[in-house]
Structures are given as C-alpha cells and as structure tokens.
N, C-alpha and C positions, 0 to 999 in steps of 0.2 A: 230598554226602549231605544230605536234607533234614532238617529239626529231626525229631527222634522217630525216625528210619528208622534201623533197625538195619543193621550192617556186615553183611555178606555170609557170612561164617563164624557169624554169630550164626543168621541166617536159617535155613542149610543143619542145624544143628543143631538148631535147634527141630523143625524139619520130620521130622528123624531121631528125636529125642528123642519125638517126636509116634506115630510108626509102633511106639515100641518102647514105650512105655505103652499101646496102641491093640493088641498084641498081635500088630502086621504082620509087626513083627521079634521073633519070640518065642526066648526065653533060648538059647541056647547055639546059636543063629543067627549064620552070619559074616558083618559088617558090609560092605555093598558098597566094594568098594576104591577105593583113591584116586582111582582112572582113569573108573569106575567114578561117583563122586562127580564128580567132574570132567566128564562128559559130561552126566548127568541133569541136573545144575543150571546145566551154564553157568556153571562157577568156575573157577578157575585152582588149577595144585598146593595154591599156599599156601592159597587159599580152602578146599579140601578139607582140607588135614593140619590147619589149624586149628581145624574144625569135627572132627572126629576127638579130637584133644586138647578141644575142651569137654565131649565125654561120656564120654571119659576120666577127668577130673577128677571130673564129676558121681558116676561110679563105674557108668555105665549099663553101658559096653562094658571090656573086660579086653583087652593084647595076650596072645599067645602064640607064642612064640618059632619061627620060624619058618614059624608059621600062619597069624597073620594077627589080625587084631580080631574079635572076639566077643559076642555080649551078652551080659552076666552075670544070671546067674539071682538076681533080686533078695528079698530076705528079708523074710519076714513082721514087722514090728516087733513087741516084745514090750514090756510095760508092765516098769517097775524103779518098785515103788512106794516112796513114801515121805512121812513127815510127821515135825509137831513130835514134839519128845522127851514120850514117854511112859512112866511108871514100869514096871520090867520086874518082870516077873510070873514070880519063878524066876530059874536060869538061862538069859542070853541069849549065844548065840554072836557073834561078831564078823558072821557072814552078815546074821545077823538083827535086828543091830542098822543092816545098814546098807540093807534093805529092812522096809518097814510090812507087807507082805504076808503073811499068816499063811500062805499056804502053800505061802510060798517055803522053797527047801532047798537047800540049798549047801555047798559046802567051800572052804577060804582056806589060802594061805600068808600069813605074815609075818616079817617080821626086822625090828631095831630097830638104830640106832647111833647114837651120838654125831655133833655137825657144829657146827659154826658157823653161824649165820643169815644163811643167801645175805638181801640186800636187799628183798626183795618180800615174803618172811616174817617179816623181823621186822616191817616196817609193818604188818601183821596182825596180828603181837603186840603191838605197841608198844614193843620191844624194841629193843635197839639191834644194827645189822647185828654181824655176826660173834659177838653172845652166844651160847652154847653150848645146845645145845636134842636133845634126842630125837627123834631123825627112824624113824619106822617106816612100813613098806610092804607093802601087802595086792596079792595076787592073789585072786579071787572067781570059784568056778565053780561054774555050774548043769551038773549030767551031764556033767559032764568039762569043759565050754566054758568059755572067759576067760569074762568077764560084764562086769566091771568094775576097774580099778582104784584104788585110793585111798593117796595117801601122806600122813602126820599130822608133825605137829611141835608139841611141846611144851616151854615153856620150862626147863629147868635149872635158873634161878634161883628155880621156885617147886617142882618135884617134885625135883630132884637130893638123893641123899640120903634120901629118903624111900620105903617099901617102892610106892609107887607109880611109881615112875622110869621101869618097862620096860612097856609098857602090856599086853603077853601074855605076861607071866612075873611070877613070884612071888605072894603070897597073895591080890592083886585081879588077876591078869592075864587078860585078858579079861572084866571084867564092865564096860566101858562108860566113858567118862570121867565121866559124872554120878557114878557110885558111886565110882568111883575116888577123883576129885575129894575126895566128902563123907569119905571114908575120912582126910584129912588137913588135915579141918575147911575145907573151901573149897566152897560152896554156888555151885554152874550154876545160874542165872536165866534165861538167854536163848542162844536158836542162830540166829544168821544163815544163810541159804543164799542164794549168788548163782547163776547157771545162767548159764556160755555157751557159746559156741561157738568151733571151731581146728580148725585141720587136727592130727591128732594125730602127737607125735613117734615118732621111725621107731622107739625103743624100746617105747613104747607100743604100736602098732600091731602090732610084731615079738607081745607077750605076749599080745594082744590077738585076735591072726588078722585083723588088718586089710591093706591094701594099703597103701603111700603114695600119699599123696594123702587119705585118707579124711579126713572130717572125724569130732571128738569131742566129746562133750557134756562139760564141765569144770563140777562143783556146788563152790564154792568156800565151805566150811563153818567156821563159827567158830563157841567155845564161850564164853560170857561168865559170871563171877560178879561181881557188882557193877562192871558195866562193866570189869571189866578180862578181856583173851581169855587165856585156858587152853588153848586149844588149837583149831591150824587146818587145815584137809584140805582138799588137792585128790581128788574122787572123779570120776575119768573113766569116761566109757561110749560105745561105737560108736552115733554115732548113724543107723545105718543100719542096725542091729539090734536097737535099743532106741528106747523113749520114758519121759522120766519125768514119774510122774504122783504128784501130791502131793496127802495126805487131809490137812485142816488142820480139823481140830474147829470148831465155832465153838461161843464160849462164850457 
C-alpha cells in the first residue's frame, strides 16, 4: 500500500459514509449487504464486514436483529449552553444551574452517598485516595429526555459535619456550591472546566438512550476557593445529540 493510501475497508466506507450524508442512502434505508458490498467494490467478505463495522461505530447505520443494517435517522444537535459562575438571581434549580441558557427547562433526579475517593478524584481534590467524600448523581431531563449526566464529589474533610454535607438536602440543598460553600465561611474564586471526549459507559449510555458504541462529551468541572478544590464533577452529554456552547463574559 502506498504512503497516504488508505486500506480498503476504509475506502469502501467513506464511499458509503459519502452516499449517506449526500442523502443517497436516506435514514431508515437498508444498507447494501455484504455480498452486495462485496461485488460493487471489488472487496472481499472481510473488506466488506469491516467497512460495515466503521459506520457502525461512527453511529451512521444501526443492526436489527434479524433484518439487517439500516441507516439511522440522525439527530439534529442541540446547543447545552453554558458559562462562568454567575451570581444567581433568586432561586436556582439544579437544571439551571447546570445550563446558562435562560430558557432552558428541565427536571433532575439526584441521590448522594458516602465513598472513599477512587484515585482520579482525589487528584482533583488534592486529597488523598480513599478519603471520604460525598458523592452525588444527577439525571437531567428536557421533556421527559436524559440530556445529561453529572456525578459531583465533595470532600468530607471540609463539609462533613456541617449543614451543607448533602448538597440537595437540608437548609442549602440545592442552592449551588458557591452559596453552599459561603454558607460555612469558604469563598469559590475560580471553576475550571475541561471538555473531552469517550465512548460512553454502557451505564451511561443505558440512562442516557444511547447505543454502545456512542461516543460522549465529559466537561470535567472543578470548584476552587483560594486554590484549594471543593468540589469536582464529571457532567456527560451525548455528543450526537448535543453541542456545548460556552458564553464567557469578557471583562
């Protein structure tokens, strides 16, 4: 193969991939069969099932059991907006605290529990693994739909004990970690947000209405008062449903 030339499954799926953004093969069209692929292109089985499996992955085409491959009818992306922390004006719901978008509307589950800090959370806190920390978990949904998820983790050693522990219960529960925070004298300064990318886990996905395979947007969110974190969130969103779009004021 020569420098730059793609393999031959790659090809046959571009080509495919090409027809089905072009509208050739439009949504809930059955994808020519292996044999099928196999005679138009001049590939061999594997050449075919492996270009099958690329748009697969990519999430173009869906099996169905007994039927056959399919294009999937792909989703309009929708904006999850969001920016720096802004002082909340009233009460703020948990939805709303986790979209800038004024005329977003939503509803959430949460639950909170106790845990020891897996490894990679406490590094975020600065924390040493297995300290005790509050771990709670949002479900977010627009008109019944998952949206997003986010799980939070705060450390023990600075809210344990104190009326802010459970972050959607009791006299601050849900008004935000800024106020939370100020509520037991500890002033938020600064929110990191990272954005990447993952195939999302088959739990996620399961809550989510995604497929396996899909990939997910992960905003990986830390709260800082005088450089030290108070608290850190992963908030996942389907990125094949979603785009996030961040308002950042400039001062």
């Amino acid at each position: 193969m020569a420098f730059g030339e793609q393999p031959a499954y790659l090809r046959v799926a571009s080509d495919l991939r090409k027809k089905i953004v072009d509208g050739a093969l439009p949504p809930h069209t059955r994808l020519p069969s292996q044999a099928r692929i196999r005679e138009e292109y001049g590939v061999s089985d594997t050449v075919a099932l492996e270009a099958r499996k690329v748009l697969m992955a990519e999430g173009l085409v869906e099996g169905r059991s007994g039927s056959g491959t399919y294009v999937r009818e792909r989703p309009r992306p929708r904006r999850i907006a969001r920016s720096g922390y802004r002082p909340a004006q009233g009460p703020v719901t948990p939805f709303r605290q986790e979209q800038a978008d004024e005329g977003a509307r939503g509803t959430w589950e949460s639950g909170s529990e106790r845990e020891r800090a897996p490894a990679q959370v406490a590094a975020r806190l600065d924390i040493a693994a297995g300290d005790p920390v509050m771990r709670t978990r949002y479900v977010f949904r627009e008109g019944g739909e998952p949206v997003m998820l986010s799980t939070s983790w705060e450390p023990l050693g600075l809210t344990g004990r104190t009326p802010v522990m459970l972050p959607e219960e009791g006299p601050l529960g849900g008004c935000g970690v800024v106020e939370r925070m100020a509520a037991i004298d500890v002033v938020v300064d600064n929110v990191v947000e990272e954005v990447g990318a993952r195939p999302g886990l088959a739990e996620e996905l399961l809550a989510l209405g995604g497929v396996p395979g899909h990939v997910v947007m992960v905003v990986e969110r830390t709260f800082f008062a005088s450089g030290r974190a108070v608290e850190t969130a992963d908030v996942v969103v389907p990125a094949d449903r979603f785009r996030v779009a961040y308002h950042l004021p400039v001062r």
